[in-house]
N, C-alpha and C positions, 0 to 999 in steps of 0.2 A: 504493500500500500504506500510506504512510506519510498513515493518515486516522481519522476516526472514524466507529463504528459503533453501532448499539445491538446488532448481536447480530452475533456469529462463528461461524460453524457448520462443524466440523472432521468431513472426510468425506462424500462423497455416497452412503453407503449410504442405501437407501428409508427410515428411519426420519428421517434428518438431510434428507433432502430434501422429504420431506411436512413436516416442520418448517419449513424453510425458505422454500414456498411460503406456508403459512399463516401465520406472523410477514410476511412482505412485505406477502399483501393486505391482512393488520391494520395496516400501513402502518409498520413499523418499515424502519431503513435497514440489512442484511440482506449480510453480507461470507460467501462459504462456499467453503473452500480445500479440497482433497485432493492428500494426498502422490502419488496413484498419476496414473496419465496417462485413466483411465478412468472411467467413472461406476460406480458397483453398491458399489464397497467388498467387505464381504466377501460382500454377495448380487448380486455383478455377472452378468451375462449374457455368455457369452464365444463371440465370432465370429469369425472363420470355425472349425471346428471344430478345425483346428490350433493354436488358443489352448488348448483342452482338455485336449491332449496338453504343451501348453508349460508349460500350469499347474501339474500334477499331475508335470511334469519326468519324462513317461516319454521316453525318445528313441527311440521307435519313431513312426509318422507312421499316420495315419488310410488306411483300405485302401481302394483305388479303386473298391470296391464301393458305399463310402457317398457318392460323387459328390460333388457343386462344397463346398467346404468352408464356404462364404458362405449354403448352403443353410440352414445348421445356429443354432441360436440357443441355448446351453446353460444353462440358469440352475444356477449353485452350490447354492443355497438355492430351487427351485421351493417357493413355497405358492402355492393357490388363493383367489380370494374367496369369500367369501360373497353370494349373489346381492343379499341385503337387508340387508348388515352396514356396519359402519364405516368400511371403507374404500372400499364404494362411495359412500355420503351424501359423506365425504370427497372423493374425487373428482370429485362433482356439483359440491358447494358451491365447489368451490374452479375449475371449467371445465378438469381436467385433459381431463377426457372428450375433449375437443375433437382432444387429441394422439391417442386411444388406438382402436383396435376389439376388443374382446371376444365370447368365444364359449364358449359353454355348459359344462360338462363332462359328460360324458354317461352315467357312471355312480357311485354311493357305496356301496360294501361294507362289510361287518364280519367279521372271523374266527372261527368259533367249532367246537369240537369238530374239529376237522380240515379245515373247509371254508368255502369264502367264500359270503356269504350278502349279497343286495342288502339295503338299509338301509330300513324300511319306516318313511316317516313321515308317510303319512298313512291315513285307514281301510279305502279299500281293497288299498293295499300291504299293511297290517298280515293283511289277510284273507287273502292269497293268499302271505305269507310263510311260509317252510321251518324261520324261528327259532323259531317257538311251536305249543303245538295248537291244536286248537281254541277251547276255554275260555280258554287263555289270551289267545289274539287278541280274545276279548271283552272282556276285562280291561283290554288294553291299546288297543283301542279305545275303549273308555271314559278311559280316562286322557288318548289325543289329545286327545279330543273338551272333556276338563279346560283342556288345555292350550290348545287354540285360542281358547277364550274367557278364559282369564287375563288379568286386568290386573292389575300389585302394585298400582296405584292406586285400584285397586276393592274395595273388602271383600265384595260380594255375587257377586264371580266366585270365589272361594277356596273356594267348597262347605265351610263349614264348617269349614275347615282352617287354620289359622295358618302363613302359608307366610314367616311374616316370624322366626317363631320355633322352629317346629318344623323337623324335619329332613327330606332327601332323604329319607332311612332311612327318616322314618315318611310319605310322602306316596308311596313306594312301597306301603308297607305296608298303606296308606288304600285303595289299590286292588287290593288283592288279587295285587301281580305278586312271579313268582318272582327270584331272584338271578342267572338268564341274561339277562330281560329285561331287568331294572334294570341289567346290566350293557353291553347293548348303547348303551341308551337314553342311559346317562351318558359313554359313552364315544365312539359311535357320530354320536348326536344333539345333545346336551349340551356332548360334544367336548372334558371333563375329560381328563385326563392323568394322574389317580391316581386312587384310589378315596377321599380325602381329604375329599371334596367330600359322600359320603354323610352326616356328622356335622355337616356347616354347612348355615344355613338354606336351606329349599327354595324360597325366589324365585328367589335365581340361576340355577340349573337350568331349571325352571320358564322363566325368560324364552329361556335359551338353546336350552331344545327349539322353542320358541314361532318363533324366530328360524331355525332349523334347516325347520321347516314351512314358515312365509313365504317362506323363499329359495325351497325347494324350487317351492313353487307359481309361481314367476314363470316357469319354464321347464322343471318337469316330468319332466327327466331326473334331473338332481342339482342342491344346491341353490347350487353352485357355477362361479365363470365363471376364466377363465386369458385375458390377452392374447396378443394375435398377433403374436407375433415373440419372445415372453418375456416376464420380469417389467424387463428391462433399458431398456422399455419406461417404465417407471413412473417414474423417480426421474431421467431425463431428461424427463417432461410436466412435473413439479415444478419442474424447474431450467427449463425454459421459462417458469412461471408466475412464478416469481421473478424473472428477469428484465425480463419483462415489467413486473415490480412497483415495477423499481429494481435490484433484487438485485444483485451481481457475483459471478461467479462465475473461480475460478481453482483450471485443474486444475495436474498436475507440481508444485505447489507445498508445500513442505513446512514444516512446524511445528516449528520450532524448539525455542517453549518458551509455554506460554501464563501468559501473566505475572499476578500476582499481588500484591500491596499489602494488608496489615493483613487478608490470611487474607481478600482479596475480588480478582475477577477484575476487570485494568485493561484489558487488550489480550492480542495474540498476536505475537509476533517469530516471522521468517522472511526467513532470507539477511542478517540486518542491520537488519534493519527491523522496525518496529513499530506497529500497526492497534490503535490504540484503540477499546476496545467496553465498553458495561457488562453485558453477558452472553458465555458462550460456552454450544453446546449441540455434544456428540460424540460418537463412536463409545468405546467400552472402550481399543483401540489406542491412544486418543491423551493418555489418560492413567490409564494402567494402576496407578499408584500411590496414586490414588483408590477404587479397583476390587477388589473379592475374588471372589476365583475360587469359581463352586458347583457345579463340575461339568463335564463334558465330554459332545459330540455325535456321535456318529459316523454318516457319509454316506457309502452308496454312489452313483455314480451309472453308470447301464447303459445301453447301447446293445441294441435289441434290432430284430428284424423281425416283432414278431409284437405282437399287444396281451397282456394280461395273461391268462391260462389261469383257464377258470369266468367271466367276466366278461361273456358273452352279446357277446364281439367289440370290447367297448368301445373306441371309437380315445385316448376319456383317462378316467383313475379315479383314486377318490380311494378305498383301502382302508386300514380303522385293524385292527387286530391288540391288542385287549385285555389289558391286562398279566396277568392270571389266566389267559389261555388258554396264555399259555408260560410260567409261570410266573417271570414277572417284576415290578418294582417300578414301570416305566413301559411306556406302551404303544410299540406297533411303528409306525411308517407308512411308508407305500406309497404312493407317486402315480405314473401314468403318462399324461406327453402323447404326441403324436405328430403327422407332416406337418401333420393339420388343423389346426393351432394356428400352423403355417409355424415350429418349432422343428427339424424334422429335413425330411432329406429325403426324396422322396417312397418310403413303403413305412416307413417308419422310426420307429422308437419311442424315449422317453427315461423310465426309468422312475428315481423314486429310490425309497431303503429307508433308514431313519432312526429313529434311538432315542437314551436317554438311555447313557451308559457307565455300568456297574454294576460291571463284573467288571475284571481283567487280560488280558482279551479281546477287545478291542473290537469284533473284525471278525467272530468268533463267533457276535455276541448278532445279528448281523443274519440271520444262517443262517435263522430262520423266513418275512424276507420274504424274501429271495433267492430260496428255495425256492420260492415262489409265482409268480415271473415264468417260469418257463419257462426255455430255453436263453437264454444272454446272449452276446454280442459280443466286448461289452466292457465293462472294472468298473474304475470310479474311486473309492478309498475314499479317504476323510479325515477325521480326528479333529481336533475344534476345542474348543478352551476355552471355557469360560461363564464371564464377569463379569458385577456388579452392583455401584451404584456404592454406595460406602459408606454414604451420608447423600444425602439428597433434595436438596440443591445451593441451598439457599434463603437459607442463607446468606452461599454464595461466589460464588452465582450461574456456580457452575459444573454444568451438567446432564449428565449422560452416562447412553446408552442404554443397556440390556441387552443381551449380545448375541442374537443368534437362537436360538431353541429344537427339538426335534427335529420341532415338529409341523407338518404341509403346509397348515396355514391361517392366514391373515392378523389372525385375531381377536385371538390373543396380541399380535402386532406393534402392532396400532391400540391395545390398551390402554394398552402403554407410552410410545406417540405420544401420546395423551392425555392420559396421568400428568405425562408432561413438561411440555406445552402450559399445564396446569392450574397445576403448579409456577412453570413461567417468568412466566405473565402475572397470576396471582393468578383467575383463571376458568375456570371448564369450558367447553367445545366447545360451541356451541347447536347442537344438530341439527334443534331445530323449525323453525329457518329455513331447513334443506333442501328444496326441490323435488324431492323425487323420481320423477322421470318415469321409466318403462321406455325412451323413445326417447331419453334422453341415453347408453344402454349398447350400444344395438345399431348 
């Protein structure tokens, strides 16, 4: 313990552990402690399914209907990838792959008017979708067809549109689509979290449908993949990469105090002792007095026998719940794995339901997707604080992560992976140097 480092990374949640992998293979000398005795932090994966119940401190015991308890692989926080997103190239660049096997998800919903509707993103879904008429499926096929060939690096693919200046608002507008569509498309495909996003320039958008299409194409169902056995999966390949790299890792071990000198990070004490480093990167948890709180998360999570109702049988789904269709300020989500995924056992479903807190209700505001899964088992709710660290950490060289947000995809997470990354080293991520192969996923 008593050594030096160039970086401390407090916590093995997935954000601190993809970190950790990549500072190694860029060849730093890489110390990463966690007070608890497990990997995941607060998106751990918990096995046998009696950890479930240990967790959440109900003192009742899992019913012998749901067989070997070992069957079961629970993630706190399930999000899914993106088939063509960040955290896959991530995973490429970095040979996690090698730890992991991935498997499709096999259906993407959206809520509207009272009923779940499959998420149509490309032009023949758009055709044969229940969200629009006729005409408007024109419209909005035309607008895919915008989209596929978008480049922001191309001025001659922007059809005359200034998508660097002008708004969602008016690049909707540019094509003729009503405010149902625009709102599937921003929320659904786009994969915005408020309507916020309408009034800021329409590249972002624009690349994120674009990216929404891509995934989708690579496997047809949805444009999303889940590992097999959990996400718990994930931030243990990372900690294998890092040590592989050099790294050390030490779990049970707890943080004392992570020490400081002229308002800059020297080391970390723990039990007496003290690990010199000239960076530290961590969870919210470990040092909360850096940290402001912006809000609160609330998660159910369900045990079910059946897959999701409307969903054409799907065995996993990813459904979003539009803040305007319940008249709310953030959207709803919904995801459901099950056995194929080897998280439950066999016959078995794990669905969560997940939003922002709004009210003095927390477990209320979830009542829309609840409603949507059908009879339930069993219901694990928990309400979780949201930090953000005060100041970018540039120069205490102390970095700390966000915590996790309500939504079931990885996109959000990689950004602030990369926010950090960019912060720590003085560089962005090159992703041109990704090899993107289809057969490093399957």
């Amino acid at each position: 313990m008593d050594e030096e480092y160039d970086v401390i990374v407090l916590g093995t949640g997935l954000k601190e552990c993809i970190l950790s992998g990549m500072l190694s293979v860029s060849g730093k000398k890489v110390l990463h402690m966690d007070r608890n005795k497990y990997y995941g932090g607060e998106s751990a994966s918990l096995t046998p399914l009696e950890e479930l119940y240990t967790y959440f401190k109900n003192d009742s015991k899992p019913s012998e209907r749901y067989g070997r308890g070992r069957d079961w692989n629970v993630d706190l926080i399930p999000k899914f990838l993106m088939a063509n997103g960040q955290l896959v190239k991530l995973l490429i660049h970095t040979g996690v792959t090698r730890y992991l096997e991935f498997k499709s998800v096999e259906g993407s919903y959206v809520y509207r008017s009272g009923k779940i509707h499959k998420v149509p993103a490309n032009e023949t879904e758009a055709l044969g979708s229940g969200l629009m008429g006729i005409f408007e499926k024109r419209r909005f096929r035309s607008f895919l067809q915008f989209v596929q060939d978008f480049d922001v690096n191309d001025q001659k693919t922007w059809k005359n549109f200034d998508c660097k200046n002008e708004t969602m608002a008016k690049c909707f507008e540019k094509f003729g689509l009503d405010a149902n569509t625009a709102e599937f498309s921003g929320h659904a495909l786009a994969l915005h979290r408020d309507d916020t996003y309408l009034q800021r320039p329409a590249a972002d958008t624009l690349q994120r449908v674009k990216l929404y299409s891509e995934s989708l194409a690579r496997y047809g169902k949805s444009p999303y993949l889940y590992p097999l056995y959990g996400l718990g999966e994930l931030p243990q390949g990372f900690a294998r990469l890092s040590a592989i790299y050099g790294g050390t890792y030490m779990l049970d071990k707890p943080c004392d105090e992570i020490v400081m000198e002229g308002g800059k990070v020297v080391g970390v004490k723990s039990a007496g002792e003290t690990a010199k480093c000239g960076m530290v990167i961590c969870d919210p948890s470990y040092a909360q007095e850096q940290c402001k709180k912006v809000g609160q998360v609330v998660r159910a999570i369900c045990i079910m026998d059946h897959p999701v109702p409307n969903t054409k049988d799907s065995l996993s789904t990813q459904l979003i719940i539009p803040q305007k269709q319940v008249d709310r300020k953030s959207d709803i989500y919904v995801c459901c794995v099950s056995y194929t995924h080897a998280v439950a056992a066999k016959n078995f479903f794990l669905a969560l339901v997940a939003t922002n807190v709004e009210t003095a209700d927390p477990v209320a505001e979830l009542r829309p997707g609840l409603d949507l899964l059908g009879p339930v088992l069993e219901k694990f709710v928990h309400v979780s604080d949201c930090y953000e660290p005060l100041d970018d950490g540039i120069e205490s060289q102390l970095f700390i992560s966000k915590s996790y947000d309500a939504t079931t995809h990885f996109e959000t997470t990689c950004n602030d992976v990369l926010d950090i990354f960019r912060r720590a080293t003085g560089a962005d991520f090159d992703f041109s140097k990704v090899k993107h192969n289809l057969e490093d996923i399957e």
